[in-house]
C-alpha positions as CSV (number, residue, x, y, z in Angstrom):
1,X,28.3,-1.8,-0.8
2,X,26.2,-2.9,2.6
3,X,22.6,-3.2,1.0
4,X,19.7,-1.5,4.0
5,X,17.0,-4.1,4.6
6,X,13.6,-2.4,4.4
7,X,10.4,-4.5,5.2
8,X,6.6,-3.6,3.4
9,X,3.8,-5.2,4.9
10,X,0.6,-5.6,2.9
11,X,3.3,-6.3,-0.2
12,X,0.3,-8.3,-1.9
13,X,-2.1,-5.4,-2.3
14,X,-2.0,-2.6,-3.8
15,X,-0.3,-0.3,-2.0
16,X,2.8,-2.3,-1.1
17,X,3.2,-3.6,-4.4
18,X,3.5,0.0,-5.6
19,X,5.9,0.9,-3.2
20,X,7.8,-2.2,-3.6
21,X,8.3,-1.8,-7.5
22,X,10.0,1.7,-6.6
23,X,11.9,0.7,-4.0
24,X,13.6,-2.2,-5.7
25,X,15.1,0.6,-8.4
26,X,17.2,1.7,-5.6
27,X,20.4,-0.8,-5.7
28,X,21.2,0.2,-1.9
29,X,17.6,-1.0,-0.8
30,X,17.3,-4.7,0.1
31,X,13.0,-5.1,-0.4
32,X,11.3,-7.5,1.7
33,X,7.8,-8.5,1.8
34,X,5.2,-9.6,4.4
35,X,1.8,-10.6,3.6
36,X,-0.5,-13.4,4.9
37,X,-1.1,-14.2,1.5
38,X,1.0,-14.8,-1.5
39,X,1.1,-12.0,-4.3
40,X,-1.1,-12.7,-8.0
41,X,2.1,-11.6,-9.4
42,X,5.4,-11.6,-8.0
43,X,7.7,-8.5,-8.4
44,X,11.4,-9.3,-9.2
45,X,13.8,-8.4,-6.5
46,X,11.8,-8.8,-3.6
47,X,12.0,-11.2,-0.8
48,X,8.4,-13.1,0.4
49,X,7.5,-13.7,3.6
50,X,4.2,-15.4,3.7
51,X,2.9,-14.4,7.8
52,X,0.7,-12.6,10.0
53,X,2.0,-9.5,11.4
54,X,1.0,-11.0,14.9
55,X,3.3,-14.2,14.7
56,X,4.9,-14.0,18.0
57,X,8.3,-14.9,15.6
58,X,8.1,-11.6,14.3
59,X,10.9,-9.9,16.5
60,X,13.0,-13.1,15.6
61,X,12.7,-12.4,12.0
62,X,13.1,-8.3,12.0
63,X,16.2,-9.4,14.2
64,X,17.4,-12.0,12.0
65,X,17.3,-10.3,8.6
66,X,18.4,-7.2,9.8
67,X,15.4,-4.8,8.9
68,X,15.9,-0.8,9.3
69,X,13.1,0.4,8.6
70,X,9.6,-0.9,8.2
71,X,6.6,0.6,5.6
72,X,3.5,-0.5,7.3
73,X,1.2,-0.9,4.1
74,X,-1.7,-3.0,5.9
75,X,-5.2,-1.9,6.5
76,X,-8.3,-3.8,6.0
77,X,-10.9,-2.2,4.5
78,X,-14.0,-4.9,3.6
79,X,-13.1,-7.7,1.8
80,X,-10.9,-11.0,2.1
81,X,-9.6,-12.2,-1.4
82,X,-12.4,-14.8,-1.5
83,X,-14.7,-12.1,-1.2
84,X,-16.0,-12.7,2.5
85,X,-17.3,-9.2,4.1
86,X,-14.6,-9.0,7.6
87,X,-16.5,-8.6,10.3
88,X,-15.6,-5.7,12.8
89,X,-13.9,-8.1,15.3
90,X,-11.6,-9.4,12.1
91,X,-10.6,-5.8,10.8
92,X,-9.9,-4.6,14.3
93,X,-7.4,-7.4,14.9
94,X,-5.7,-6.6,11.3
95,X,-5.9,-3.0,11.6
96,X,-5.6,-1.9,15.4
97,X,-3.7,-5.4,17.1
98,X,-2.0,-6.0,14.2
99,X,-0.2,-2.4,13.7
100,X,0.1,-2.7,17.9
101,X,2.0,-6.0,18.2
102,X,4.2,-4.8,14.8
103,X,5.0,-1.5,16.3
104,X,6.4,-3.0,19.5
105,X,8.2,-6.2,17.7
106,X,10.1,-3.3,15.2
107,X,10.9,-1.9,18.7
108,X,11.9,-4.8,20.5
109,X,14.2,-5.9,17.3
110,X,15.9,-2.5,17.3
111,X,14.1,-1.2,14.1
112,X,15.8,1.9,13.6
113,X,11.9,3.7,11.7
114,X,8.4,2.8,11.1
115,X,6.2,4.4,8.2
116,X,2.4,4.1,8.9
117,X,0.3,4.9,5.8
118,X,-2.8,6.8,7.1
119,X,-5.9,9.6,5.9
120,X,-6.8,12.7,6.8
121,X,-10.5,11.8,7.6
122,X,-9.2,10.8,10.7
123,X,-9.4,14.7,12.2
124,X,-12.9,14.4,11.9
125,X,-15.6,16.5,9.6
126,X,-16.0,19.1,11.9
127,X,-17.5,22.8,11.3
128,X,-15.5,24.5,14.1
129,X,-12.3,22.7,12.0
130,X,-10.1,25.3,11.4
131,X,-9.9,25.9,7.0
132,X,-6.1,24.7,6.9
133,X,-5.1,21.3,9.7
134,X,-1.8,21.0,11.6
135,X,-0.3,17.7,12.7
136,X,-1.0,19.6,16.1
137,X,-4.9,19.4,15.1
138,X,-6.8,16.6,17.2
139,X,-7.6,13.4,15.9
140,X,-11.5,13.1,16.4
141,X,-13.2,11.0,13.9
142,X,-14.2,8.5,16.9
143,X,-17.6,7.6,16.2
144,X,-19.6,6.6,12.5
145,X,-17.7,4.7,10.1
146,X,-15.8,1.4,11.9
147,X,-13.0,2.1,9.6
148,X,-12.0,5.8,10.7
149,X,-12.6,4.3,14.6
150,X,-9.7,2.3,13.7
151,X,-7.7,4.6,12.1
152,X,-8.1,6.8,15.4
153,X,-7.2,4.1,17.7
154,X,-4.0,3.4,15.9
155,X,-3.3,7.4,15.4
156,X,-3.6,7.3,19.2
157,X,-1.5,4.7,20.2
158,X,1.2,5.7,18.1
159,X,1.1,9.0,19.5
160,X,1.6,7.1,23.1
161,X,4.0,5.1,21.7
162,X,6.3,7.8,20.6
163,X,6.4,9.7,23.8
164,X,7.8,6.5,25.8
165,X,9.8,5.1,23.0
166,X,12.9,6.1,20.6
167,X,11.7,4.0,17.5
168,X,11.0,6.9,14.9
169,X,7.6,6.6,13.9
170,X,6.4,8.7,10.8
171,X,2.3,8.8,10.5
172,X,1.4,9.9,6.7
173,X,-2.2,11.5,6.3
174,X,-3.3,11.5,2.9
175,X,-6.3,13.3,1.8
176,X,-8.2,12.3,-1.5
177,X,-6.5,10.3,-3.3
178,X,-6.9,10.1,-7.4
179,X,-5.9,9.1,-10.5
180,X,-6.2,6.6,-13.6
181,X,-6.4,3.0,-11.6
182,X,-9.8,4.6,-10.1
183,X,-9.5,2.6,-6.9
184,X,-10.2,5.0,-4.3
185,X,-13.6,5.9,-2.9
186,X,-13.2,9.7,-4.3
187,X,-12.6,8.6,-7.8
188,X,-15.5,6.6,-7.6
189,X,-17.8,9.7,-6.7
190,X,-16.2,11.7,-9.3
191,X,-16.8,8.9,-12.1
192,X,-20.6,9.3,-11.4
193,X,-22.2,11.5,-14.5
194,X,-23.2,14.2,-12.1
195,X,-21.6,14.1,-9.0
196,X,-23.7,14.8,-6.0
197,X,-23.0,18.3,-4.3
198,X,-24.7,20.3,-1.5
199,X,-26.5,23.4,-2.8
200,X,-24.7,26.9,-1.7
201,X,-21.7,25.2,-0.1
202,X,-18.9,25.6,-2.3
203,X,-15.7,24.2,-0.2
204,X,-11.7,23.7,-0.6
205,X,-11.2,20.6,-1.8
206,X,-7.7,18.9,-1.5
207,X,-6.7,15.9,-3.2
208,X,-3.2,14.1,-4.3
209,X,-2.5,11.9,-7.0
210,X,-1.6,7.9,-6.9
211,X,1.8,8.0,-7.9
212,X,2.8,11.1,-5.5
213,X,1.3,8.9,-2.5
């Protein structure tokens, strides 16, 4: 049986080491692993790559090791692992170049799918929002937080992308996420003994748990 090659960037945070430890149940699924630094703790059964997404070698490797599909795990939110705030110039070359250059180099290398793990913030806090969003809805969360500029910029040029391109692209907008590891921003608010709330505005609320994500 011909093993599929699957590639997860990000594999040393948190993320793509959750992914990675399902995917490597699968027998059919060869895992490998891109980060641009070296995981606390290796998962058996994967393959490391130690890189940045932007090495210009990166079409040679997708090429070489025969990679199908790609699960794009890699977003910088704050801090480096020796606990150095990134500046805006440093998380726009991770987040926005970065997920650029590895779109085109999985198209280049005849990647046959790329999986982009994204938020729902990015359509924007709007009050003319309609209750329930479509994929159809506009991305507007352009201005405020650096973070969901990014996430916009990248929204929008995979949505170029796709319409000049046949790579498959699948974008994956999670809304609040939650559950026991207590990493995400919403789980922080909801730890506080009395959660802050806005008097007389009572809206819907979704959220979706760690392990479904």
């Amino acid at each position: 049986m011909e093993r599929r090659t699957v590639l997860i960037t990000g594999i040393a945070g948190r993320w793509g080491r959750r992914l990675a430890r399902q995917l490597v149940k699968f027998p059919i699924i060869r895992v490998l692993g891109l980060d641009i630094r070296a995981p606390e703790r290796p998962i058996e059964g994967i393959e490391y790559i130690q890189a940045d997404l932007r090495n210009p070698l990166l079409v040679e490797l997708l090429r070489k090791e025969k990679v199908e599909a790609i699960m794009h795990m890699v977003f910088a939110s704050g801090l480096r692992p020796e606990s150095r705030k990134l500046s805006s110039e440093e998380s726009f070359q991770t987040n926005v170049m970065g997920t650029m250059e590895l779109v085109a180099a999985a198209n280049a290398a005849g990647v046959k799918q790329v999986i982009l793990k994204s938020t729902t913030m990015i359509y924007g806090a709007f009050i003319d929002n309609p209750v329930y969003l479509t994929e159809d809805s506009p991305l507007r969360a352009r201005d405020g937080m650096p973070n969901l500029r990014q996430r916009y910029e990248i929204g929008r040029f995979v949505a170029d992308f796709r319409r000049n391109h046949d790579l498959k692209i699948a974008v994956l907008r999670y809304p609040g996420i939650i559950g026991a590891s207590g990493a995400s921003s919403l789980m922080q608010y909801l730890a506080q003994p009395v959660p802050p709330m806005l008097l007389g505005f009572d809206p819907l609320f979704q959220v979706v748990h760690e392990a479904d994500v």
